[in-house]
Each structure stands twice: as structure tokens, then as C-alpha cells.
C-alpha positions, 0 to 999 in steps of 0.5 A: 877455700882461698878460691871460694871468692869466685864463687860467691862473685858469680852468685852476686853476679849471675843474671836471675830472670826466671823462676827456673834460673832462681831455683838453679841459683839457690842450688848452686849456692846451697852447694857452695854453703856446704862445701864451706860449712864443713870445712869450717867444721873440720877445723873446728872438729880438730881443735877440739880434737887437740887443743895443744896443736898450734897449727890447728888452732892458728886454721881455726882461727883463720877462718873466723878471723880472715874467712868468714869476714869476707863471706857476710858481706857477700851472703847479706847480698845474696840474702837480699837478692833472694827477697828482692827477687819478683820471682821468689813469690813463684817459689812453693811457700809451703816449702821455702816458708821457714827458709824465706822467714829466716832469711828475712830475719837474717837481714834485719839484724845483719850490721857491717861493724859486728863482722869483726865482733862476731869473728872475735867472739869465736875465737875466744869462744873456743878458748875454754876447749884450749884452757880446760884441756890442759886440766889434769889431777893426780890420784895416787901417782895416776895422772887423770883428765878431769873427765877421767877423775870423775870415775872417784866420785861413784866411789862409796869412799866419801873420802876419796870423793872429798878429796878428788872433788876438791883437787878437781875444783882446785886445779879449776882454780889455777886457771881462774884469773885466765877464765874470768878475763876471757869470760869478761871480754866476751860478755862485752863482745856479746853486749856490743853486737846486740847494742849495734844491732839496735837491741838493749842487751845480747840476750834479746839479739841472740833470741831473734838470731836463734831463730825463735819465732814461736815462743817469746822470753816471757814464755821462757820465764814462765818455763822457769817457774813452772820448773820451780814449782813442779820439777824442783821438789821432784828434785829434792825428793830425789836428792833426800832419796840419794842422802837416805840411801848412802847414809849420810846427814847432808848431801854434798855436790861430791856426792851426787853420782855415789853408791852406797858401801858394798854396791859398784857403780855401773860400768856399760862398757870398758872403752871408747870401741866397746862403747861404738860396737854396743852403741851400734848394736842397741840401735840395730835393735831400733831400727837397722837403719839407726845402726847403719848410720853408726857403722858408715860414721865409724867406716869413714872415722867420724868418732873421737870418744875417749878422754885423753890431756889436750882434748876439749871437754864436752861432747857434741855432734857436729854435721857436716853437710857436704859428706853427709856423715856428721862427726860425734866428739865426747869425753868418756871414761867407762862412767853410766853418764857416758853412755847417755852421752853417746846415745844421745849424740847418736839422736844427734847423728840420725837426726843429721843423716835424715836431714842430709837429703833435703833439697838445700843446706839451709833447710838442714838448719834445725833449731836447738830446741829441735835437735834437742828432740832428736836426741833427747828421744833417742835417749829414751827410745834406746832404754829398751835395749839397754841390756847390751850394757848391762847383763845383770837385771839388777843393774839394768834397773839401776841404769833406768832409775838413774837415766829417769831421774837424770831426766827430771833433774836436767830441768833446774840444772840446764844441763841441755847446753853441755851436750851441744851439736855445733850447728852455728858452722852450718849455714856460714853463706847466707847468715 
């Protein structure tokens, strides 16, 4: 990676005289992009993989601190160069439209002096994964992941539950002070960056820098009061169902996944293999292609399941644009929330390998909203074939009633962002 500058000095260099010599130059270059992009994605994939590992975090931090520095100023160049370009206009606009769009975008808002605030925001952005992955409780003389402990809070034994989610949200606590520190001097990072850039506030530069063309942060507003006024009642009737199901006068947090006394909460699948073989099942019934992009990921190890003391909490699937292959990264722990998880990453993961094939790199560059699609469809898509996890109807049942009001009730909870695919790896050469 230490080599790459000779690369982008040719890029910066190479004569473009032509409309044959322009095309060759952004292949080239969107080939350089990729090689780039996954090694970044690889050192952050292993982190995330074991944040205890010194070595992997100082790699990680290497690149976002000593690498990429180097690279913005050179791909604000290329950028330029690309636009300036008379040949550029010879480019089929229906093609290169969005790509040309957001180029011109990503020089408006390139500033010298956010190069090292945008390399320290992500480093200390990474910081919760290596603080929350020491996390740990006991039950009894167990020791368990948070991830792992949330297992007690199916139990119908409330007061297993209360005590659980309060040893949970406890040990939480010890890392307080660490969180709000860290959690502080980000927002002020951030807040810097969009003032630098000639914004009021890092919210309004993040909309433009997400690429957000199409809607506005008013029509954002008026999402949330239309979630407001239709979705959350929908919610409080599922909230009053679950109080009335289980028993009780109030319905607390520590509630909200239980079974009544007498039914057993479900369990798809007994371990991070079983939940991969049956995984590649259901999405051979899909479609056999579905299944296949599973099987080359699982061929090539691009799978890390389990939950386990030192691994970052969350899940994500990160594409990798040279290999092609993406990398899907989760905590599981036999739970029903796991195997929306792994379905949805799966969404994820098809989405990356039908992507993989398009002319440059940065046209592989999908917003969240639209990856979310992906995803989120295959969530639903794979309903039909969930009877690989679940023998008993009855259960199947339960699973679709509780996948259905998960849909309803991730509107007011904004739960899309802990599912996240990590694409702001995959476009380092001209953003």
C-alpha cells in the first residue's frame, strides 16, 4: 500500500487527449480505487474481528491517519481533472450522470484543513467496537457477551429478566465516563468539518456528502411526523398486545422480546455453522444463485457470526471491491433477532456481488437508502422459506408475527443504523 503513491502520480500525470485515452484513465483508476478500498476494508474487518489485537488496531489506525491523508489530495486532483476534461462531455451521460453528479459534489465540499479531522473521526469512530467489546456479565458463574446475555431476556422469568438487564445496563455504566469523552470530542470533530466546509452544522454537510440529491431535510421532517401520527400507534397496540399476552400491568424495556410462562422462545438455529448451512438453504429456495454467492463467501471465509469477548458488537456487510466477495460480520447468539440479522446481511451480500460487475468501482457506490432496499427486501423475500428454521407451524408462525412487527416498529426506533454495511471504505480514491 506504501507503493500506491506511484500510482496516483501517474494518474495525476498521465496525458488525456482523447475520449479513448479518458476512459482507459478511469479504468485504470477505478482499479487502483479498489485495490485500496479492500485493503482499508480489510483492516477494518479484523478489528472489528478482535478489538484486543494492538497490531490490528495501530493497521487500522495507519491507514486513516498516515494513508488516506495522502490520497484526498490526490483524488480532489483526479476529481478535477475528470470535470475539466473537454472530453468528458463525449462520455455516455446516461451512464456516467450520477457518477459525473457526485463527483462534482465531492469537490464542492473537498477542504484541505478536514483531511486530519476526517482521519481522526475515524479512528475515534471506531472506538466504541474496542470499548463495547470488552463488555461481559456473569449469570450464575457464566460469563456472557452482552449479545450472548440478551438470550435472559426471552425468559418468561421476569425476574431473571430485571436482573440481566440490569447487570446489562450497569456494566454499561462503567464505561460511562470513556463513551461521553469519546462521544464529545466527536461531536466537536464532526461540528468542524461541516463549519470548515461552509455549513452551519455537520448534520446539513453529512446530507450533502451522503449524496442526497433527491429528497431534502424537510422531507426527512415530515417522515418523522408521518411515522408519528400512523406508525406509532401501530406501536402502542403492539406494546399493549405483548403487556396483555404476558401478563403484566406495565411493560417495561426488559420486557419486550419475553414469552409468556409455558412457551419457549424461539430458537432458529443452534450455532453460527448451523445458522450459514440453513442461511444457504432458504436462499437456494429463492433463487440458486442467492445460495451460490453464500457458498463462494463461505468457501473463501468471508463469514464471522458468533459472538465471543473482544469482538465489536453489531453486524454489517462490508464489500470488498476487488475480490468481489463482501465480508458479513455479526454477533449471534441462537436468538430469532439473529436470524433477521443474517438475512438481511445476506440482502446485503447479493446486493454487493451483482454490483461487483459494473464497468467502475465508484458506480458500485449505492446509498444507504438504497442498500437498505436490498436488504430489508430480502428479509421479507425469505419469509417464504423460513420453515428451514422452524419445524413446528406453530412456531413458524410466531417467527412471521414477530418479523411483521419488527418491521412496523423499526420506524420510530431508527434501528436501520445498527445493521450497518460500511461502504464509506469503498470509494477512498475519488471522495
Amino acid at each position: 500500500m506504501e507503493n500506491a503513491g506511484a500510482f496516483f502520480q501517474d494518474s495525476d500525470q498521465r496525458p488525456l487527449e482523447t475520449r479513448a485515452d479518458l476512459e482507459k484513465w478511469l479504468l485504470d483508476m477505478s482499479e487502483l480505487e479498489a485495490v485500496v478500498s479492500e485493503d482499508a476494508s480489510w483492516r477494518q474487518i479484523r478489528m472489528t474481528c478482535d478489538t484486543e489485537s494492538k497490531e490490528l488496531e495501530e493497521s487500522f489506525n495507519y491507514f486513516f491517519m498516515e494513508i488516506q491523508p495522502k490520497i484526498q489530495p490526490y483524488a480532489d486532483r483526479l476529481n478535477r481533472r475528470l470535470v475539466e476534461n473537454p472530453h468528458t462531455q463525449e462520455l455516455d451521460q446516461k451512464e456516467y450522470f450520477t457518477y459525473l453528479r457526485s463527483i462534482r459534489k465531492r469537490i464542492e465540499l473537498f477542504r484541505e484543513s478536514n483531511i486530519p479531522l476526517m482521519a481522526e473521526a475515524s479512528v475515534m469512530g471506531q472506538q466504541f467496537g474496542v470499548i463495547s467489546g470488552k463488555m461481559t456479565i456473569k449469570v450464575g458463574e457464566q460469563e456472557y457477551t452482552l449479545q450472548q446475555a440478551a438470550r435472559f431476556l426471552e425468559s418468561p422469568d421476569r425476574r431473571l429478566r430485571e436482573d440481566v438487564y440490569r447487570k446489562v445496563q450497569e456494566r454499561r455504566l462503567q464505561d460511562r465516563d470513556a463513551l461521553n469523552e469519546l462521544y464529545t470530542k466527536l461531536i466537536g470533530i464532526r461540528n468542524q468539518i461541516g463549519l470548515n466546509a461552509g455549513f452551519k452544522n455537520y448534520r446539513d454537510y453529512k446530507f450533502e456528502e451522503l449524496g442526497r440529491f433527491d429528497y431534502t431535510k424537510e422531507d426527512c421532517f415530515r417522515f418523522h411526523e408521518a411515522v408519528r401520527e400512523y406508525v406509532l400507534p401501530l406501536v402502542k397496540q403492539i406494546n399493549m398486545r405483548k403487556k396483555e399476552k404476558l401478563g403484566l400491568e406495565s411493560l417495561r424495556p426488559r420486557d419486550s422480546e419475553a414469552e409468556p410462562e409455558g412457551t419457549e422462545p424461539l430458537r432458529p438455529f443452534t450455532n453460527g455453522e448451523d445458522l450459514l448451512t440453513k442461511t444457504i438453504a432458504c436462499f437456494d429456495d429463492l433463487n440458486r444463485f442467492f445460495g451460490d454467492c453464500l457458498r463462494t463467501m463461505q468457501k473463501m471465509g468471508r463469514f464471522d457470526l458468533e459472538s465471543r469477548k473482544g469482538k465489536a458488537p453489531g453486524g454489517y456487510n462490508c464489500p470488498l471491491a476487488e475480490t468481489g466477495a463482501p465480508f458479513i460480520f455479526m454477533n449471534s447468539s441462537g436468538l430469532m433477532g439473529d436470524l433477521t440479522t443474517m438475512v438481511h446481511e445476506g440482502g446485503h451480500a447479493i446486493h454487493s456481488f451483482l454490483s461487483h460487475p459494473l464497468k467502475l468501482s465508484s458506480f458500485k457506490d449505492y446509498p444507504m437508502e438504497i442498500a437498505e432496499v436490498a436488504s430489508m427486501s430480502m428479509e421479507l423475500f425469505s419469509m417464504d422459506h423460513w420453515e428451514l428454521f422452524f419445524k413446528d407451524k406453530n412456531d413458524l408462525a410466531r417467527a412471521y408475527e414477530h418479523q411483521l412487527e419488527r418491521v412496523i416498529t423499526i420506524f420510530p426506533g431508527s434501528q436501520l443504523l445498527t445493521n450497518f454495511n460500511i461502504g464509506y471504505t469503498k470509494t477512498l480514491v475519488t471522495r
